[in-house]
C-alpha positions in Angstrom: -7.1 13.2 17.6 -4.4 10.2 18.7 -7.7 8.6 20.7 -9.8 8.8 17.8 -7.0 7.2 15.4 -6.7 4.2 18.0 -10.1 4.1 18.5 -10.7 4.0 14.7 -7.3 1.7 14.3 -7.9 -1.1 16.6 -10.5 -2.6 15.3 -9.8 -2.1 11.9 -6.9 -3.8 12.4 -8.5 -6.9 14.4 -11.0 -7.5 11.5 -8.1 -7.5 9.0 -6.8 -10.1 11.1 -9.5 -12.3 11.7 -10.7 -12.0 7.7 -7.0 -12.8 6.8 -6.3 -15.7 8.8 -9.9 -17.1 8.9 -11.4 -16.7 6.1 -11.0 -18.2 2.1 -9.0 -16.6 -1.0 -12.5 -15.9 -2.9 -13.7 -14.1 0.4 -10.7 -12.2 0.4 -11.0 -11.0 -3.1 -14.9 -9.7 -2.5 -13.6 -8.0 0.6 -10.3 -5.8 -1.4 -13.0 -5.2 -4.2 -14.8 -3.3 -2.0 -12.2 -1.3 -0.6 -10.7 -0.8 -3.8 -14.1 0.8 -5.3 -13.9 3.0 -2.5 -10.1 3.8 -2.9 -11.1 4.6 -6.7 -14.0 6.8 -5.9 -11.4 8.8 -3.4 -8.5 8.5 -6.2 -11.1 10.4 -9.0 -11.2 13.1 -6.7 -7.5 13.5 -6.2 -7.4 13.8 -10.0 -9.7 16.8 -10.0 -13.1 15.2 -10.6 -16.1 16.2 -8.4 -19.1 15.2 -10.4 -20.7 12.1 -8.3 -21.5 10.3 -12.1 -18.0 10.8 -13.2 -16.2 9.5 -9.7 -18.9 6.5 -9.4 -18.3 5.7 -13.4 -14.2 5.5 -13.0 -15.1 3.6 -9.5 -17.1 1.0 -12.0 -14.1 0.9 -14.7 -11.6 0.1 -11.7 -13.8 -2.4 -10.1 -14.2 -4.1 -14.0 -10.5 -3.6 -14.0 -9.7 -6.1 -11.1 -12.3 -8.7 -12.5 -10.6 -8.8 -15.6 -7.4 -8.9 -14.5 -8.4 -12.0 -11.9 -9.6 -13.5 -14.8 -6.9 -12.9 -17.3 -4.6 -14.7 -14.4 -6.7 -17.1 -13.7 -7.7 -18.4 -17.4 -3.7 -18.2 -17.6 -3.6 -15.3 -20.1 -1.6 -13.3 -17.8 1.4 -13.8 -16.2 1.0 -12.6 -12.2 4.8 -12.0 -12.5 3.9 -9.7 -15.2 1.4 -8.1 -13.9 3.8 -7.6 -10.3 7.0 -6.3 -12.6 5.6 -3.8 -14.0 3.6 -2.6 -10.7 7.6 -2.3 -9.3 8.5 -0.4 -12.1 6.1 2.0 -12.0 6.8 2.9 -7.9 9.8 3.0 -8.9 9.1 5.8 -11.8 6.9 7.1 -9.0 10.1 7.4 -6.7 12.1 8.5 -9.2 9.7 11.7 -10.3 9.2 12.6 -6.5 12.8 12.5 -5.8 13.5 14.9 -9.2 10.4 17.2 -9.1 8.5 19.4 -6.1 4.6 19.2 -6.5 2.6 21.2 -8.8 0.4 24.2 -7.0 -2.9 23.2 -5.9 -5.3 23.0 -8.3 -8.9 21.7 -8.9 -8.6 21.0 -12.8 -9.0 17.5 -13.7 -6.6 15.4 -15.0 -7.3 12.5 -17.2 -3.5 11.6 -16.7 -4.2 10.5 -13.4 -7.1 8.7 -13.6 -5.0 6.5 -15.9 -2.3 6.6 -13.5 -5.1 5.4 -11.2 -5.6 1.7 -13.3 -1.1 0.5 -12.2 -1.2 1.9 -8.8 -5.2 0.5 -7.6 -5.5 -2.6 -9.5 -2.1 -4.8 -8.9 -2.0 -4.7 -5.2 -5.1 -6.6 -5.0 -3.5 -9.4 -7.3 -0.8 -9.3 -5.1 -2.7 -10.3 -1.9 -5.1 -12.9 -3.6 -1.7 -14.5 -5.0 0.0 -14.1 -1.7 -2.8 -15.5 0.0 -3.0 -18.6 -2.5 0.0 -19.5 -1.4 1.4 -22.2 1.2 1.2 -20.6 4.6 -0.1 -18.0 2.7 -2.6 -16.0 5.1 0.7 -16.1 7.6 1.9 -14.1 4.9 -0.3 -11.9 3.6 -0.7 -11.2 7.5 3.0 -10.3 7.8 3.2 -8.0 4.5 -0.1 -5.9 5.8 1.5 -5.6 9.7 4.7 -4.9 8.3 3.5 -1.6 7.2 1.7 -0.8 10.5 5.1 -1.7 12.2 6.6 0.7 9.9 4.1 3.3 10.8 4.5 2.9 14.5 8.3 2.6 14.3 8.9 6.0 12.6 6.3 7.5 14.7 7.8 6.6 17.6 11.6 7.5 16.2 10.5 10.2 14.5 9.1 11.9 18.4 12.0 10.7 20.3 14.8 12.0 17.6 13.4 14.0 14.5 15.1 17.1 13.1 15.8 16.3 9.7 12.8 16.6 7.2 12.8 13.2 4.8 10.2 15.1 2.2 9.2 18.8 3.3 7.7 19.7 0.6 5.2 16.1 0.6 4.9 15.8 4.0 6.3 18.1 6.9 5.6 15.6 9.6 8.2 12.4 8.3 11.7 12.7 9.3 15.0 10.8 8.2 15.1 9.8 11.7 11.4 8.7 11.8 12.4 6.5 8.5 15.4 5.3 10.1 13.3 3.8 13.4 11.0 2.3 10.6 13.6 0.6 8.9 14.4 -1.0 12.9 11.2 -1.6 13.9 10.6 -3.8 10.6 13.9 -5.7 10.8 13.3 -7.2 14.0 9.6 -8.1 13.2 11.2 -9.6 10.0 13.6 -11.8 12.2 10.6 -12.9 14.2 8.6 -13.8 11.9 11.2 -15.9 10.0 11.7 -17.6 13.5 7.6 -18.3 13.5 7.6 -19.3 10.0 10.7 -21.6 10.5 13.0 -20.1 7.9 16.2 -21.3 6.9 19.4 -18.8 7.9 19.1 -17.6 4.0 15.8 -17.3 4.0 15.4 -15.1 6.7 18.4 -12.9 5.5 16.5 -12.8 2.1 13.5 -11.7 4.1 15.1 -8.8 6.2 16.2 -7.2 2.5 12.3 -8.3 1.3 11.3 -6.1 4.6 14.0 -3.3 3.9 12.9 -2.5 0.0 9.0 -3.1 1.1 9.6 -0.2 3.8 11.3 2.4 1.2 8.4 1.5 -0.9 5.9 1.8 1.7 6.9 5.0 2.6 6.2 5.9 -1.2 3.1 5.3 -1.5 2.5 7.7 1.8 4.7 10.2 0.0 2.9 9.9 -3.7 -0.6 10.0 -1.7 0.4 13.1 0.1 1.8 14.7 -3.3 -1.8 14.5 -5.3 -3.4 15.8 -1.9 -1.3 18.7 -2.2 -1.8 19.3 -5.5 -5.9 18.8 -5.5 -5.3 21.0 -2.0 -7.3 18.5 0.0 -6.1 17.7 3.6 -7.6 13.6 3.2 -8.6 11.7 0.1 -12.3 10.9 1.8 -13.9 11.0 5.5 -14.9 7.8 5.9 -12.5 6.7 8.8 -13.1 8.9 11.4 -9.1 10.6 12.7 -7.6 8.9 9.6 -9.7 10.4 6.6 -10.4 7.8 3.8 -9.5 4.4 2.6 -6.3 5.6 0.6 -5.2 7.8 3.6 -4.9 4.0 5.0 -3.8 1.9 2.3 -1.4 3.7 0.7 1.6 2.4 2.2 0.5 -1.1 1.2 -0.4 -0.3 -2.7 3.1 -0.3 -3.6 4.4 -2.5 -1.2 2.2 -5.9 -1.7 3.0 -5.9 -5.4 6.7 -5.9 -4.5 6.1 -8.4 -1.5 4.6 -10.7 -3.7 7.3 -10.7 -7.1 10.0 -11.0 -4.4 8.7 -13.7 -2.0 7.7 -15.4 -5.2 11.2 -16.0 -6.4 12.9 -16.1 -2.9 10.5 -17.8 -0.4 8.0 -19.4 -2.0 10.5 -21.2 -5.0 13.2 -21.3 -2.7 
């Protein structure tokens, strides 16, 4: 199964690279559509729906979603800031509900509440990235906020088999560890101080950047823990198949949905006006 997740991993990961640092914003934006039409057509599942017209129609919706929303920001109807507040607040609802409240038992009824649900949590992180990516040095960026989160993985993977014995979320997800969390938390603060070396930050800026790193990491881990809570209660073991050892496209880009939103309001204000 570890094979199969590296052999599935790497080159995932070395396309990411090469379409981040190589190629335009408008590029981009095609490419996170289609993963985000995917992510949607997994996400109606979570919420109970298996009719294939249903799960293709709310995939549509979300897809129309993101094109309006591109264009509401840039016609200059929208405020991106607006857009990226209330992303935060709503991870941090999420957060809040997780840490008050076990999961429901697992059940196939649909709920219309969470394909509503679906609409804050899919469509802002690809604002995020295109705005991130807009932005001077801005695929250095964007690079840093989407290997951040595999730093994360690795570093409570690692932590978490070396020194795990204290469950962070039994109930969500066995497996993660306070320890696990704790090497995470490491593992992204010294890629934070290297990458403010590379990116030639200012002493401020790069202490700004290691509590950037710190809040994206909780947050990260969020999005793994609310995935892993509408799994368990649609009893499914991965949102799709389509990555083969990983499951589907939200099994992998959960961590970053509620991360890039609050990536991009934060480096907004610190970095890029600082």
């Amino acid at each position: 199964m570890l094979l199969q997740r590296i052999l599935t991993a790497v080159p995932l990961a070395v396309l990411a690279v090469w379409f981040v640092l190589t190629q335009s914003t408008e590029s981009l934006f095609y490419a996170l559509l289609f993963f985000i039409t995917i992510s949607a057509w997994e996400w109606a599942m979570l919420c109970g729906f298996n009719d294939v017209l249903m799960r293709g129609v709310y995939a549509l919706v979300v897809l129309s979603a993101v094109f309006l929303i591109n264009l509401l920001l840039t016609d200059k109807w929208l405020s991106i800031h607006v857009l990226l507040i209330a992303a935060v607040i709503w991870w941090l609802f999420v957060i809040y509900i997780m840490s008050v409240r076990h999961p429901a038992e697992a059940s196939d009824k649909p709920s219309v509440v969470k394909l509503l649900m679906g609409f804050i949590t899919l469509v802002p992180p690809v604002s995020a990235m295109v705005y991130i990516h807009l932005q001077p040095q801005g695929s250095y960026w964007l690079l840093y906020v989407i290997s951040l989160v595999w730093v994360a993985d690795t570093g409570a993977y690692f932590s978490g088999k070396r020194f795990g014995k204290n469950k962070l979320a039994p109930k969500l997800s066995p497996g993660k560890t306070r320890e696990g969390f704790y090497g995470a938390v490491f593992a992204t603060g010294l890629y934070s101080i290297l990458t403010g070396y590379f990116l030639e930050l200012n002493f401020i800026q790069l202490v700004e950047l290691l509590i950037i790193g710190f809040f994206a990491t909780i947050f990260s881990v969020a999005g793994d823990l609310f995935i892993s809570w509408l799994k368990r209660e649609r009893g499914v073991k991965d949102t799709g198949a389509i990555l083969p050892g990983h499951g589907g496209i939200l099994d992998r880009i959960d961590s970053i949905m509620p991360s890039a939103p609050l990536f991009a309001l934060l480096l907004s204000v610190i970095i890029f006006n600082g």
